[in-house]
C-alpha positions in Angstrom: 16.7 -47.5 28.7 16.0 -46.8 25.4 18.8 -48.6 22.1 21.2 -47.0 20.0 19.4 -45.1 16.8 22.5 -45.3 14.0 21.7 -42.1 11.9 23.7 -42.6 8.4 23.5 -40.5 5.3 22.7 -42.0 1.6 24.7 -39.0 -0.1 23.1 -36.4 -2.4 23.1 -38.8 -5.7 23.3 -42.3 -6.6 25.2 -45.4 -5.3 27.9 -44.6 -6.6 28.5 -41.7 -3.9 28.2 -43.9 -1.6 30.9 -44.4 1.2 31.7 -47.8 1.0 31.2 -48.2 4.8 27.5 -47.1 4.8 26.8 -49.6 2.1 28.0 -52.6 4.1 26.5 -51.4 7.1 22.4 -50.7 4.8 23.6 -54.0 3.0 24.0 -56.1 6.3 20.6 -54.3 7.9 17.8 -56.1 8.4 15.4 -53.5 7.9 16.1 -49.5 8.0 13.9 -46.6 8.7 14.6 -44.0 5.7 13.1 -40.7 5.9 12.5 -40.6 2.4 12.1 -43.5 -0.2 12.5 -40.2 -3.0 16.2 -41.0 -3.5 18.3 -42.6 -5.8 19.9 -44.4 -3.2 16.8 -46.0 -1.6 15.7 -47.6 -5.3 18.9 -49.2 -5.7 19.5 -50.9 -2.6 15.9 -51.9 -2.4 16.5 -53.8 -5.7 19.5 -55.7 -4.0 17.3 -56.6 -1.5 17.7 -53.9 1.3 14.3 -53.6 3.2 13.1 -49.9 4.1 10.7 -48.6 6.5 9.4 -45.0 5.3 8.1 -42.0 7.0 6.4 -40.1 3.3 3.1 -40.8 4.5 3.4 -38.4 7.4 4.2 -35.4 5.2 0.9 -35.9 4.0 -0.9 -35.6 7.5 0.5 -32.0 8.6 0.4 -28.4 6.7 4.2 -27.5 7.7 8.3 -29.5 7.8 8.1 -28.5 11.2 5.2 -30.4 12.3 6.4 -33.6 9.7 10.0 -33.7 11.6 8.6 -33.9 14.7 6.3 -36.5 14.4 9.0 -38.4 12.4 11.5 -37.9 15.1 9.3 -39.4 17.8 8.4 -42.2 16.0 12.3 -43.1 15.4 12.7 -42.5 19.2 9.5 -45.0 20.2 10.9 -47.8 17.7 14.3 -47.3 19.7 13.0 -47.8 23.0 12.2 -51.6 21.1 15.2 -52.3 19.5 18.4 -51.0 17.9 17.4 -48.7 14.8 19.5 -47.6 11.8 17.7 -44.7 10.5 18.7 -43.4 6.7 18.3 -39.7 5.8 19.4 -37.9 2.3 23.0 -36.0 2.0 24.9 -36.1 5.6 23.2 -36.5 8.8 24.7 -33.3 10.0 24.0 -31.0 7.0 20.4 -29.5 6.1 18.4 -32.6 8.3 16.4 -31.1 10.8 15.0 -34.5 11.6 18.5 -35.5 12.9 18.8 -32.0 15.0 16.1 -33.4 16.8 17.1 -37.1 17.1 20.7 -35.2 18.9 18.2 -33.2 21.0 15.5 -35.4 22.5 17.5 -38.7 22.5 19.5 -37.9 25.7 15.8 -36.6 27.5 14.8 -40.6 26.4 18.1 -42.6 27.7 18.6 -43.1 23.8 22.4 -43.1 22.4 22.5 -41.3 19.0 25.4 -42.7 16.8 26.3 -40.6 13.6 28.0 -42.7 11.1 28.4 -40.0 7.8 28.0 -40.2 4.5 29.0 -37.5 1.8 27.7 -34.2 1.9 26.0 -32.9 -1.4 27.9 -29.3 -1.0 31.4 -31.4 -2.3 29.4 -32.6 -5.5 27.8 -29.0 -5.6 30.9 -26.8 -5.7 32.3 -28.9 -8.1 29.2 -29.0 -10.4 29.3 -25.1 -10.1 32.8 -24.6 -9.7 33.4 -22.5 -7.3 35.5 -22.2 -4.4 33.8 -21.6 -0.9 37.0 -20.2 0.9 35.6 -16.4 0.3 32.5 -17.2 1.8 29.0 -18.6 1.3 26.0 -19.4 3.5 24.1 -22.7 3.4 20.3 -21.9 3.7 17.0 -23.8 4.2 14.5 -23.0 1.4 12.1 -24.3 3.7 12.5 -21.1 6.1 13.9 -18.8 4.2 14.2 -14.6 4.9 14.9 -11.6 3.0 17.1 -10.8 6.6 19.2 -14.3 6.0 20.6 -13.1 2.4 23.9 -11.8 2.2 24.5 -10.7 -1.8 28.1 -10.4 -1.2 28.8 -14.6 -1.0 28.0 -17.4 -2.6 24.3 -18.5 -1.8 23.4 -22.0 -1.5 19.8 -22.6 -0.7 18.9 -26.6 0.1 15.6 -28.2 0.0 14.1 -26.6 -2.8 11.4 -29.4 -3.4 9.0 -28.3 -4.7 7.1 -25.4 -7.1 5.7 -23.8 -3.9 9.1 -23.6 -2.1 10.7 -22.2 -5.3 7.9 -19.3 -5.3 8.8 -18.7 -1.3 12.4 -18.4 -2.4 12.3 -16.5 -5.3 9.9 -13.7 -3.7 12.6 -13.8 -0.9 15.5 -12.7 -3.1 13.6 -10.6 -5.0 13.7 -8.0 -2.1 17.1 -8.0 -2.4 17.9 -8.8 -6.0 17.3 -8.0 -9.2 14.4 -9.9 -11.5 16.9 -10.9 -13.5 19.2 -11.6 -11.3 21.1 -15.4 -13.0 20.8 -18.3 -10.6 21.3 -21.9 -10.9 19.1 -24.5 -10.6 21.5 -27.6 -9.6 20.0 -31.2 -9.3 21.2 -34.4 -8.3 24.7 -32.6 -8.1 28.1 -35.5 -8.8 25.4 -38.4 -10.2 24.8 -39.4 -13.4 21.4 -37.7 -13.3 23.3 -34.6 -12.3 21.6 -31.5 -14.0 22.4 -28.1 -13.7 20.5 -25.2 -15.3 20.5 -20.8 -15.3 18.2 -19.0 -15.3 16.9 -15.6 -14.0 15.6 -15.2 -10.9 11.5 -14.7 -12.0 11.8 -17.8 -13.6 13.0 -19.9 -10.4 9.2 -21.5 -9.7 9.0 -21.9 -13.6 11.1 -25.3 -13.9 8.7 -27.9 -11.8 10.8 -30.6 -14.0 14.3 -29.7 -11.8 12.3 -29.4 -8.7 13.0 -32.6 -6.0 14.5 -33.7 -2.8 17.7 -33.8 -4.8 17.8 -29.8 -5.8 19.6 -26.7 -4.5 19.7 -23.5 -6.3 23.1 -21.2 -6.2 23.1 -18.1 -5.9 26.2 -16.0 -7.3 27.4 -12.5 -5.2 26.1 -9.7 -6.8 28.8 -8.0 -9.4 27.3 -4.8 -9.8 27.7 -2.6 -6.3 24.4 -0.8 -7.1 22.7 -4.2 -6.4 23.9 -3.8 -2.8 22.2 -1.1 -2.2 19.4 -2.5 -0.1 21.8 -3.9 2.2 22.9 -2.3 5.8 26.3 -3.5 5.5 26.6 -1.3 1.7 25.4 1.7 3.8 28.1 1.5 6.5 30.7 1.0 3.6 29.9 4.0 1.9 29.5 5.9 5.3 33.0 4.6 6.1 34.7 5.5 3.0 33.4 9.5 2.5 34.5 9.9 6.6 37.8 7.9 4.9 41.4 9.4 3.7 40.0 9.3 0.4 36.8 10.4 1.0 35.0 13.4 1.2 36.8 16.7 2.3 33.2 18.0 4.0 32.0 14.5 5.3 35.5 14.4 6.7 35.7 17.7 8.8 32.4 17.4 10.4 31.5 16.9 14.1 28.8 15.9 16.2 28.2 19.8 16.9 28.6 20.7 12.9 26.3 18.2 12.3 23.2 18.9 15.0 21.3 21.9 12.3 20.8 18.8 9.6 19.1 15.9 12.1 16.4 18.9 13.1 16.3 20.1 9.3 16.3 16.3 8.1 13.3 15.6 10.9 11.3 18.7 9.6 10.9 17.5 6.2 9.9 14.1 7.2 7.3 15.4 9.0 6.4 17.5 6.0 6.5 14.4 4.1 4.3 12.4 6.7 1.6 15.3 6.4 1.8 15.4 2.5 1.2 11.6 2.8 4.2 11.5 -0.1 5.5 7.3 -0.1 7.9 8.7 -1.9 9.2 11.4 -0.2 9.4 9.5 3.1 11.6 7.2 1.4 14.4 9.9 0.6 13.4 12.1 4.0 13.9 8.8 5.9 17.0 8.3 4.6 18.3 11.5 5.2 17.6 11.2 8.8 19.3 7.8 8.5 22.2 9.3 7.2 22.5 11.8 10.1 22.3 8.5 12.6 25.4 6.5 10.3 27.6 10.1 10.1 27.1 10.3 14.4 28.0 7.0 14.4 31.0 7.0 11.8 32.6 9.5 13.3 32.5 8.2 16.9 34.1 5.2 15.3 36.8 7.1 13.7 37.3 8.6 17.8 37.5 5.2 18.9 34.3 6.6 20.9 31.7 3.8 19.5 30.2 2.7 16.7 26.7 2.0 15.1 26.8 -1.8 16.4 26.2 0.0 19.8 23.8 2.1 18.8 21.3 -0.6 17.5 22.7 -3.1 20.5 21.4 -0.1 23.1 18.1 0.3 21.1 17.2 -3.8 20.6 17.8 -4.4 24.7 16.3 -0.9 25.2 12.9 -2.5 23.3 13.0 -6.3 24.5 13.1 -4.6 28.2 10.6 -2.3 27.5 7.9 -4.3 26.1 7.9 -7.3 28.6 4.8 -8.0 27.9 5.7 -8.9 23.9 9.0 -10.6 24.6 8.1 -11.8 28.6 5.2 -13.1 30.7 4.0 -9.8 31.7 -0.3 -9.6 30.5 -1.5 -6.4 29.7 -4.8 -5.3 28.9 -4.4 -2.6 27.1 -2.5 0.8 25.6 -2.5 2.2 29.0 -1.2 -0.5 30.7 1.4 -0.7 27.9 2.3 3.1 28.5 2.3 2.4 32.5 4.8 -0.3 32.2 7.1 2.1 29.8 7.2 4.7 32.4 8.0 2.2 35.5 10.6 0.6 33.6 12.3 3.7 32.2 12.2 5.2 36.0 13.8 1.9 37.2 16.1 2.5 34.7 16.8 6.0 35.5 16.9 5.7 38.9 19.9 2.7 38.4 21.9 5.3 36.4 22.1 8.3 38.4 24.0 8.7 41.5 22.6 12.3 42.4 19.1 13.4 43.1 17.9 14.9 39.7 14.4 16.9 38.8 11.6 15.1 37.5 12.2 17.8 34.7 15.9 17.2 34.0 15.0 14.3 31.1 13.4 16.4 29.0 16.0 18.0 26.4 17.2 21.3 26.3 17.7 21.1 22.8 13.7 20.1 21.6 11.5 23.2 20.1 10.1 25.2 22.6 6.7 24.5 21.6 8.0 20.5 22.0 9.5 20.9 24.9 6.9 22.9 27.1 4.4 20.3 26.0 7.1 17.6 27.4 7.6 19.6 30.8 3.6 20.0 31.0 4.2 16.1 30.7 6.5 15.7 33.5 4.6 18.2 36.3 1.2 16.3 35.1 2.7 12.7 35.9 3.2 14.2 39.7 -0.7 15.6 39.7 1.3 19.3 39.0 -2.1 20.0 36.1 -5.0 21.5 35.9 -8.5 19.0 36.3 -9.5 19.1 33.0 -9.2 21.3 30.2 -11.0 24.1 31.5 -8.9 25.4 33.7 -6.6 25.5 30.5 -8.3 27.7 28.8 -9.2 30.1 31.5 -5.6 30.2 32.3 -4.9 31.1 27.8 -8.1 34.0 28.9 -5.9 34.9 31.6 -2.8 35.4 29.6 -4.5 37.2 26.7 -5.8 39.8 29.2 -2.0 40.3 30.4 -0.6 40.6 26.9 -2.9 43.6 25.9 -2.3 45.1 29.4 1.6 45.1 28.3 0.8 46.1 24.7 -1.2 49.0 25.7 1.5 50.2 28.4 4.7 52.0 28.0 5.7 48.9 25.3 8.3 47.5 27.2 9.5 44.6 25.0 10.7 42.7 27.7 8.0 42.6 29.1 5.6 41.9 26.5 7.9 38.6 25.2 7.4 37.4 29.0 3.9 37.7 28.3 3.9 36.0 24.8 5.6 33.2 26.4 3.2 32.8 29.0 0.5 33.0 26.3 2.3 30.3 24.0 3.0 27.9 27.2 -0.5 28.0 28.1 -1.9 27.3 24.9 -0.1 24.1 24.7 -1.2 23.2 27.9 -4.7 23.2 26.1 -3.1 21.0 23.0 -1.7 18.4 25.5 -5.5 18.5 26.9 -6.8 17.3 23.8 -3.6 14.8 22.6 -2.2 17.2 20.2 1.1 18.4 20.1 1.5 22.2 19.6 4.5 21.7 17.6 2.6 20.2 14.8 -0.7 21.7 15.3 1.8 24.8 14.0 3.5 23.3 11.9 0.3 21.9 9.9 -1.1 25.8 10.1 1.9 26.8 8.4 1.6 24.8 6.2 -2.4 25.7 5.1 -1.0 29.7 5.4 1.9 28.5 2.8 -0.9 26.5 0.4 -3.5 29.6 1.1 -1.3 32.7 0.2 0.6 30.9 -3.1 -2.8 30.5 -4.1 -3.1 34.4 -4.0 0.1 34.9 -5.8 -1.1 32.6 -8.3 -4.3 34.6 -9.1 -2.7 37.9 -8.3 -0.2 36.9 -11.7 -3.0 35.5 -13.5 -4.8 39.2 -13.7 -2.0 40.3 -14.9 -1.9 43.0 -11.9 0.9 43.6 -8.9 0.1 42.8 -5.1 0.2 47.0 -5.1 -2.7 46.8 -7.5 -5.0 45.0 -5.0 -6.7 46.2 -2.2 -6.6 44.1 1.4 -9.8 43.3 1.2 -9.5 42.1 -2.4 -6.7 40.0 -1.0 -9.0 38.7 1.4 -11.7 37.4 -1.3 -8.3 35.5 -2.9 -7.8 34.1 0.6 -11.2 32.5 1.6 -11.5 31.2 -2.4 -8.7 29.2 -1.3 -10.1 27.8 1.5 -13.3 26.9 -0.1 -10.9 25.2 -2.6 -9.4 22.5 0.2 -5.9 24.9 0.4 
């Protein structure tokens, strides 16, 4: 059975900070394992004769913190299985010290007792040196780790372990995304000692101050003032969402419905798709917004129904995701796409299956609602999955002959329109059997041609106005010159 490891902290300044009980305890030591000898702390008691034992070599020996704590941990746990350790880490044991999370974790596994005996925390000397008070919120973060997805702009900021330049750089490129450049921050160091030193600047000058840079330094980050700078942030969105569907808010966000609002989702995914075509960054931005918007109005006004809200919405899509790729966040090996799109369809079935409590079609989870041309490519889909298809693509397109042959039967008959919409239909379905053939969807092989006839016949209206002449002026075939100009022009 392993000794007791007595984990105490040496404060975030000098001696001075130092609980009086933690210095007897160093002071009467024989020797003590210090994570660190870069402390204010360490120097002191070393000139009144404290020994120390530190680990600073080892953060020479590995290319990330993760690696150094966990050698450093092990090592503190072998010396324990010898004799009775005090081990000596900066600030408190339980704030910012991953080395000590560790320590907690493994020393049970190794029959180790892990005694934790304090020492002052270097947030008390920080929101006094920046004078503020924490009660309206404010989130502690490692600069070591840090992500644009930890930041909330709305509280106080404190980021610890800023040691160095390169950590600075990390952190300042992470607030960036959220922040303006010039966002003020402060750079505090050595926070409550004599050596304290605290010092603004804008946020692109972070990394600049190598001179304030040390185990000792934190940098504060103050909630953002201006409401536009929240704009990147999820929480701003369902705020704003929240307050148009409010009694002060808008009087048409506030009367819609889920039914009012179903003509702007397909409108809103129509010109992203235009957007994705035109290859516009740009565009997609505000087209992908729009169709974001259309998601947080559903979801706002199920809310206001008591129905549910968009934290259900993204709760259903995460699990929907984790338990659909099993083979990204499970043990399940795949070797390729089509094993991927196998699994999908097994799990979904399962899925299905678990939900329904009648006998359903194959058919019945494709949505009434999609565009035809969408749809019938979905239902080919379906039928195919059951061997309900054609070999290959030939029989496709002998089945589009067949069609064609029918329509100008119908159209050359008594013109029964009725009839010759059955027959256009049948035309149309087939010919997206021969898209789903060849992996394109009809819908936008359609929606692309519209696109080249829109491009193609401005192009005539453009040199129709040049000459000065009226589309009565030109002949059809003169039309037709205009037209195939354009296309050797790219239109």
């Amino acid at each position: 059975m392993g000794y007791e490891i007595t984990i105490v902290g040496l404060g975030a300044g000098d001696l001075n900070q130092l609980p009086f009980g933690i210095y007897k305890r160093l002071k009467n030591s024989a020797k003590c394992l210090v994570r660190t000898l870069d402390h204010p702390v360490v120097s002191e008691l070393a000139a009144e004769g404290v020994m120390f034992e530190s680990f600073d070599q080892i953060y020479e020996k590995h290319d990330t913190f993760e690696k150094v704590y966990e050698e450093i941990s092990e090592i503190v746990l072998d010396k324990a299985g010898l004799e009775e350790i005090i081990y000596a880490v900066p600030g408190h044991p339980m704030i910012a010290e991953k080395t000590v999370q560790l320590l907690l974790e493994k020393g049970p596994q190794r029959n180790t007792r892990i005694k934790i005996e304090g020492g002052q925390s270097f947030l008390d000397a920080l929101f006094l040196a920046i004078k503020i008070d924490p009660i309206n919120g404010f989130q502690l973060l490692d600069g070591t780790a840090l992500s644009r997805d930890d930041l909330k702009t709305d509280q106080h900021m404190i980021i610890g372990q800023v040691y160095d330049q390169f950590t600075a750089s990390d952190v300042k490129l992470a607030l960036m995304e959220k922040l303006p450049d010039d966002h003020e921050v402060m750079i505090v160091k050595a926070a409550g000692s004599k050596d304290e030193s605290i010092k603004k600047v804008a946020l692109y000058e972070l990394d600049r101050h190598m001179d304030e840079l040390s185990n000792l330094t934190s940098v504060y980050v103050p909630p953002v003032k201006n409401e536009a700078d929240r704009y990147k942030e999820f929480s701003k969105l369902r705020e704003i969402i929240a307050e148009l569907r409010g009694p002060n808010g808008c009087p048409w966000d506030k009367k819609q419905t889920h039914a009012s609002l179903k003509p702007y989702l397909i409108e809103e995914a129509y010109e992203l798709i235009d957007a994705i075509d035109e290859q516009d960054d740009e565009a997609m931005i505000g087209e992908l917004g729009d169709v974001l918007l259309q998601v947080m109005l559903h979801s706002q006004i199920a809310e206001d129904e008591g129905m549910f809200s968009v934290d259900d919405v993204i709760e259903g899509i995460s699990a929907k995701m984790v338990r659909r790729h099993p083979h990204v966040f499970g043990d399940v090996h795949v070797s390729g796409t089509e094993d991927v799109l196998k699994n999908w369809q097994e799990i979904k079935a399962t899925e299905k299956s678990g939900n329904e409590s009648k006998e359903k079609s194959l058919l019945d989870e494709v949505g009434k609602s999609l565009p035809s041309l969408v749809r019938g490519h979905e239902l080919q889909k379906r039928a195919a999955r059951v061997g309900f298809d054609w070999t290959d693509v030939t029989g496709a397109l002998e089945k589009v002959k067949e069609e064609v042959a029918e329509l100008e039967i119908e159209l050359k008959m008594e013109h029964n329109i009725e009839k010759i919409k059955n027959e256009l239909g049948d035309l149309f379905f087939a010919l997206v059997n021969v898209a789903r053939f060849n992996g394109i969807q009809a819908e936008e092989a359609m929606h692309a041609t519209n696109r080249k006839f829109y491009n193609r016949f401005t192009y005539i209206e453009n040199r129709v106005k040049q000459s000065g002449k009226s589309f009565k002026d030109f002949s059809l075939e003169q039309l037709d010159q205009f037209w195939e100009e354009a296309k050797t022009k790219g239109y």
